[in-house]
C-alpha positions in Angstrom: 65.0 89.0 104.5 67.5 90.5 101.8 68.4 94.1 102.6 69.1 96.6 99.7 70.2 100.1 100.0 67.5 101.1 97.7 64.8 100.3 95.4 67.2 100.6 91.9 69.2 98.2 93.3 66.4 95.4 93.7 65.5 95.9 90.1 69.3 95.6 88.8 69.8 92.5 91.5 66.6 90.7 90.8 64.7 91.8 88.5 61.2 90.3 90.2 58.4 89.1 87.8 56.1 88.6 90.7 54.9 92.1 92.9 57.6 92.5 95.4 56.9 93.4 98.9 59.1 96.2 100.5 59.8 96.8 104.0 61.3 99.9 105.6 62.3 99.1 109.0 63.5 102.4 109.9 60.6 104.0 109.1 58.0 102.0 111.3 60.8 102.6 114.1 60.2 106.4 113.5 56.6 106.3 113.1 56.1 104.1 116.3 58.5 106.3 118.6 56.7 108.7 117.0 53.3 107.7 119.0 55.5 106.2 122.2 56.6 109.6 123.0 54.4 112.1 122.1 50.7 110.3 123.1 49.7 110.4 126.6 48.5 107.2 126.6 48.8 103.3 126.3 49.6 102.2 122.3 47.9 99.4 121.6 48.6 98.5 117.5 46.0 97.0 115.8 46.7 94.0 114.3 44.2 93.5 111.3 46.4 96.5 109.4 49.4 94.3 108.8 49.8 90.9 110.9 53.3 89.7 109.3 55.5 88.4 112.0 57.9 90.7 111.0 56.2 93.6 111.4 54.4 92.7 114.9 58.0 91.7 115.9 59.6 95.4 115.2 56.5 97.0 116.8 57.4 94.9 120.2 60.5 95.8 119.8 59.8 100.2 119.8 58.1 99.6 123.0 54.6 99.1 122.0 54.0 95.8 123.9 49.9 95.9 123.6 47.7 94.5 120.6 44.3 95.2 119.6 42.9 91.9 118.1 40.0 91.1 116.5 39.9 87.1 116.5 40.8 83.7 118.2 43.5 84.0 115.2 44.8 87.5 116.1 45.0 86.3 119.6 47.3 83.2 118.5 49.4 84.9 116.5 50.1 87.2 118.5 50.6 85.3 122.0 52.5 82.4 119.7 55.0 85.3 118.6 54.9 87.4 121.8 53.6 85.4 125.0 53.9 88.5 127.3 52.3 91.2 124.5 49.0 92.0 126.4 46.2 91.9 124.4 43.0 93.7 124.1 39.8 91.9 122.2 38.5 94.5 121.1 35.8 93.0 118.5 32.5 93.9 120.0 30.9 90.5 118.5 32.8 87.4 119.2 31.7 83.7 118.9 31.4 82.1 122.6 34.1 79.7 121.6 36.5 82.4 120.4 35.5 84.3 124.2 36.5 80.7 125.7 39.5 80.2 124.2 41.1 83.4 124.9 40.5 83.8 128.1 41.4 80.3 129.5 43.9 79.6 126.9 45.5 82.9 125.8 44.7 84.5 129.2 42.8 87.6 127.2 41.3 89.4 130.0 40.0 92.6 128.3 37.0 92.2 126.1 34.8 95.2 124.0 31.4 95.1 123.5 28.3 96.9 122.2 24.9 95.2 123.3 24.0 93.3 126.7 23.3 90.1 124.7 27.5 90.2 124.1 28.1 91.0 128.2 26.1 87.9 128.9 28.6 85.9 126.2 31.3 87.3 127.9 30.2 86.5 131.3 28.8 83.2 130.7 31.9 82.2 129.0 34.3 83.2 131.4 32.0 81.7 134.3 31.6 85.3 135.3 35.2 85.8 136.3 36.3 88.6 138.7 39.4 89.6 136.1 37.5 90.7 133.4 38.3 94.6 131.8 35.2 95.1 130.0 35.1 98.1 127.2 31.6 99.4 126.2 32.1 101.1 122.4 30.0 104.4 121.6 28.8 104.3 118.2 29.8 107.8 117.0 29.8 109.9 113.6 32.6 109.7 110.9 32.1 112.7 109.3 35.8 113.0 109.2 36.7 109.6 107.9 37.3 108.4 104.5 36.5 105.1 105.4 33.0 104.9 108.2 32.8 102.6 110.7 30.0 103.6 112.0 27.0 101.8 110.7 28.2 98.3 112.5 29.6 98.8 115.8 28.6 100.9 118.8 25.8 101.7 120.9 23.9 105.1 120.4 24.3 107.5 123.4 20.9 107.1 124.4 21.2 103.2 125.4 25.1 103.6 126.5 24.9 104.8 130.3 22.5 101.7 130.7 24.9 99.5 129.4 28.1 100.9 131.1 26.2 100.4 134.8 25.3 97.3 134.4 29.2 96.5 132.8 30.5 98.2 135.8 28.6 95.5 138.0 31.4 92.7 136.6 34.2 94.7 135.5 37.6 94.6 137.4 38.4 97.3 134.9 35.7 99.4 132.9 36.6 101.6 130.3 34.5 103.3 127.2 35.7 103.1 124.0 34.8 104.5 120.2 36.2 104.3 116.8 36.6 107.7 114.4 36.8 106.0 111.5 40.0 104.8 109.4 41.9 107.5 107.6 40.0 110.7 109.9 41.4 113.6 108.5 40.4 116.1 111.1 41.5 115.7 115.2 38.0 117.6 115.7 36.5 113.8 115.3 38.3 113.1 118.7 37.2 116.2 120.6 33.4 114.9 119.5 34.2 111.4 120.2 35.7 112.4 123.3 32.6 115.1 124.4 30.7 112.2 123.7 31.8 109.9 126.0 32.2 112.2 129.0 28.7 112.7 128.2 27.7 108.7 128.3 29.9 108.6 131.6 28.4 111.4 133.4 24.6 110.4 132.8 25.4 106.4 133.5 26.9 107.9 137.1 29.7 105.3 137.0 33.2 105.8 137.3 35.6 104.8 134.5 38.9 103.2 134.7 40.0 103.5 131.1 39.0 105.8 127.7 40.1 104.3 124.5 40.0 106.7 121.5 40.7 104.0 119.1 42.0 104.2 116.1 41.9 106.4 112.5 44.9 108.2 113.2 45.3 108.8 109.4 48.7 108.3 107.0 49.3 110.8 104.0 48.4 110.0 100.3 48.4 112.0 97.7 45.2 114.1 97.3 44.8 113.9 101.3 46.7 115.5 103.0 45.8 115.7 106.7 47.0 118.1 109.6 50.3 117.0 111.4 50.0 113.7 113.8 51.1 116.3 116.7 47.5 118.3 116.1 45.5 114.8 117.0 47.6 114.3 119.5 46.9 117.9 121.5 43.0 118.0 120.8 42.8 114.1 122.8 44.8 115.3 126.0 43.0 118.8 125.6 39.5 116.8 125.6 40.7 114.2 128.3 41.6 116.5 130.9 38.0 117.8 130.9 37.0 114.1 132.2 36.6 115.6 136.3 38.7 112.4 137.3 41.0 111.8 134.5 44.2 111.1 136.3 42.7 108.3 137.6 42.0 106.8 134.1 43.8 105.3 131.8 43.8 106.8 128.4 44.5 104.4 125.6 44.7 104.4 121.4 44.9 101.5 118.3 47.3 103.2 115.9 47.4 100.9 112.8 47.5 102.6 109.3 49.3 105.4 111.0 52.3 103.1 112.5 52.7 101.1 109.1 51.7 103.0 106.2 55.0 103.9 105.6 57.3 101.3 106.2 55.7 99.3 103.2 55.8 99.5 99.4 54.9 96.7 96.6 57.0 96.9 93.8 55.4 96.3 90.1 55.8 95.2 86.9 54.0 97.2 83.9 53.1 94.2 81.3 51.1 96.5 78.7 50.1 99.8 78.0 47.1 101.0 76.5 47.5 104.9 76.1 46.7 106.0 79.6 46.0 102.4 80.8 48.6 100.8 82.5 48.3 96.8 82.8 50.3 95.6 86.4 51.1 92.5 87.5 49.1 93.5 90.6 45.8 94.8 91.2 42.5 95.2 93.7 42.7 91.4 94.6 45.9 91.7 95.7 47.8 94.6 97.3 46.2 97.7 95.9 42.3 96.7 97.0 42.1 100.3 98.7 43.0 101.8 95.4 40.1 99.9 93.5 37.4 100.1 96.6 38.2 103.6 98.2 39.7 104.7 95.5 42.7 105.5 97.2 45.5 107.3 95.2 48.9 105.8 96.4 52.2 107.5 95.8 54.0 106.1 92.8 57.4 106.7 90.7 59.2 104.6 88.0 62.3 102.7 87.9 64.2 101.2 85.5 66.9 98.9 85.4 70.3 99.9 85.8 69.1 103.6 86.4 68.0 104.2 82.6 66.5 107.2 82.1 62.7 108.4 81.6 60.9 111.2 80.6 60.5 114.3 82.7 57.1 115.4 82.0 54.1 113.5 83.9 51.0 112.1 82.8 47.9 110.2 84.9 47.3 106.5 84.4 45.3 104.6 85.2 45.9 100.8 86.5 44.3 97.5 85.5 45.6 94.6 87.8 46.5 91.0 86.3 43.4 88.9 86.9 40.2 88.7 84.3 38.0 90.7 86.2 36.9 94.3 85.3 36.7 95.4 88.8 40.5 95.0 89.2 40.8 98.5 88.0 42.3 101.3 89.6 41.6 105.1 88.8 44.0 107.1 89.9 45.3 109.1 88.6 48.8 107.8 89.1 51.4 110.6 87.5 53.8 108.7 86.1 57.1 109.5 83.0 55.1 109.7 79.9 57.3 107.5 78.4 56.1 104.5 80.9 56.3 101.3 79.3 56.4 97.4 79.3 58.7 95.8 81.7 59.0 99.2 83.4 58.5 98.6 87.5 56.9 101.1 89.4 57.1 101.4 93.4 53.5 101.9 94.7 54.2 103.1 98.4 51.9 103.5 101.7 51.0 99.9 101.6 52.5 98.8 104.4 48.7 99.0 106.2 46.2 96.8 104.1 47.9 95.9 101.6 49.6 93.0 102.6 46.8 91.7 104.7 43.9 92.3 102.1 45.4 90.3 99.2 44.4 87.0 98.4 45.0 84.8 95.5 42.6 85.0 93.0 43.2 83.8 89.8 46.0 82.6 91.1 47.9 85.6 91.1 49.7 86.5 94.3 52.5 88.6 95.3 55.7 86.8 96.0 56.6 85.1 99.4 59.8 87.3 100.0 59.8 90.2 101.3 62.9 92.8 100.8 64.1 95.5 103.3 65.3 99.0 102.1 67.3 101.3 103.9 66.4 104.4 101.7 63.4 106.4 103.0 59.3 106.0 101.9 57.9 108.0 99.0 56.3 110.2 101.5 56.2 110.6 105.0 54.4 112.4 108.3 57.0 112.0 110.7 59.6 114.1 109.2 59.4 117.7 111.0 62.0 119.8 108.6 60.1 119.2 105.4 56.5 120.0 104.9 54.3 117.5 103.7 53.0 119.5 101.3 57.3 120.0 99.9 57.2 116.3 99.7 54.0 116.0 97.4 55.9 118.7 94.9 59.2 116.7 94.8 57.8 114.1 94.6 55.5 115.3 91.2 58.8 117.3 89.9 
């Protein structure tokens, strides 16, 4: 990969015609050291946020040496890149052959699930082995997500304690596990979560050997803002500790959005404007799908070639992406120079969860196969402690 001090300098060096993919080593490093030394726990980064070889190689690298997959192809990635990363399969409905093939060929030995009829799949397919570290999931509210998880995986806390005895019967390991929802904006979610599970574990009268809290530790956007990383953080161990035998369990999380968010940016070309409407050479089928669907606002600022100059004042655009469907549209708004025009490029940052991993090539349009390292610093950030994040958002609109 091409390193670059900066983002100007691309545009003078290049110029790309293609969206441009922009990686900022230094800040995953900060974001992941970030979780290695401050959560009281096992990091486990979950893989479906951004499953480039480069970026599961710098996470190894921090420390963070356990994956949370989600398929037989997570698994191979993974294992094929990283043969001692230990990884958790932590999709609570698998195909029997994908159970097979990770345990005898991957040696996955720690499997989710949500319903008996997946225990039995798990059991039958591992000819009820002795090794297995079996997670039950809790279904549990999102009310402070922006994106629910809720309505597709977990068990209600009626059925759970059911479920977790009869898991305890085969487990080496049991644990409980629960997902907040992606983007939470709120550590209250984990106190719940948390509350909830204690709950589950106390009325099943089975002891516990791990307590995964999942993921939905959130990144910062424009337009949400959420409380400092360190406030999550607290309310888990605060909640944990009321477990009667918690130093005897293991107390695990799947950062994804929160480790990479960052560290990525897709850089853009404008190829026509309509007054407020922006037409980019990237869109909702390819990087920028959480900006059509969620309606995500992203951070954004314009750069010219050879450091020309722009207007001062901002205004909002909106975005419509390169292929010939109406749905590759994103609101915004996006403040941008007024004065924003064709074969202007704009950096788009936070995509370094999703957006790499959602696009596809519709239409045949499709970000280009290099990716570029920066060593100047992301549009915004939650892992810098001398500057607020709500400092950043101003300077960042000035």
């Amino acid at each position: 990969m091409r390193k670059f001090s900066g983002v100007g300098e691309i545009v003078d060096d290049i110029p790309p015609d293609e969206p441009l993919h922009i990686f900022r080593e230094h800040t995953l490093e900060k974001a992941a050291n970030f979780f290695n030394t401050r959560f009281k726990g096992r990091v486990c980064y979950a893989v479906k946020t951004n499953p480039q070889p480069h970026i599961l190689q710098k996470v190894y690298e921090t420390g963070i040496t356990s994956f949370d997959v989600a398929s037989i192809a997570e698994v191979e990635l993974v294992k094929n890149l990283l043969p001692n990363a230990d990884l958790y399969f932590m999709h609570t409905v698998k195909s029997r052959a994908a159970i097979k093939k990770a345990y005898y060929e991957y040696g996955v030995r720690s499997f989710s699930l949500d319903t008996v009829e997946e225990l039995e799949k798990i059991l039958g397919e591992t000819n009820f082995a002795k090794d297995l570290n079996l997670f039950v999931r809790l279904a549990i509210p999102n009310t402070y997500s922006e994106l629910t998880l809720a309505d597709k995986f977990g068990i209600n806390s009626k059925e759970a304690p059911a479920l977790l005895k009869k898991a305890r019967q085969f487990a080496k390991k049991l644990g409980i596990c629960f997902h907040v929802g992606s983007q939470c904006m709120h550590p209250d979610a984990y106190r719940i979560a948390i509350r909830t599970a204690r709950s589950v574990v106390t009325k099943s009268g089975v002891l516990i050997d791990c307590l995964d809290v999942g993921g939905g530790f959130p990144s910062v956007y424009p337009g949400m803002i959420p409380p400092q990383m360190e406030s999550y953080f607290i309310a888990i161990d605060e909640e944990f500790k009321k477990f009667k035998d918690y130093r005897s369990i293991e107390l695990m999380c799947e950062p994804g959005r929160a480790i990479v968010a960052e560290s990525g940016s897709v850089l853009v070309k404008v190829d026509l404007r309509k007054d407020s409407l922006l037409y980019i050479n990237d869109g909702t089928y390819g990087s920028l799908f959480d900006a059509g669907t969620p309606h995500f606002i992203f951070p954004v600022r314009l750069i010219r070639p050879n450091g020309n100059p722009y207007a001062e004042n901002l205004l909002p655009f909106s975005f419509f992406g390169p292929t010939c469907d109406t749905l590759d549209f994103m609101k915004g708004p996006f403040y941008l120079p007024e004065d924003v025009q064709e074969g202007d490029y704009i950096e788009i940052g936070q995509l370094g969860a999703y957006g790499r991993s959602l696009a596809t090539a519709f239409n045949g349009f499709k970000p280009a196969d290099e990716i570029v390292v920066t060593e100047d610093e992301p549009l915004m950030t939650m892992y810098e402690e001398d500057i607020s994040i709500q400092n950043q958002i101003d300077i960042l609109a000035a």
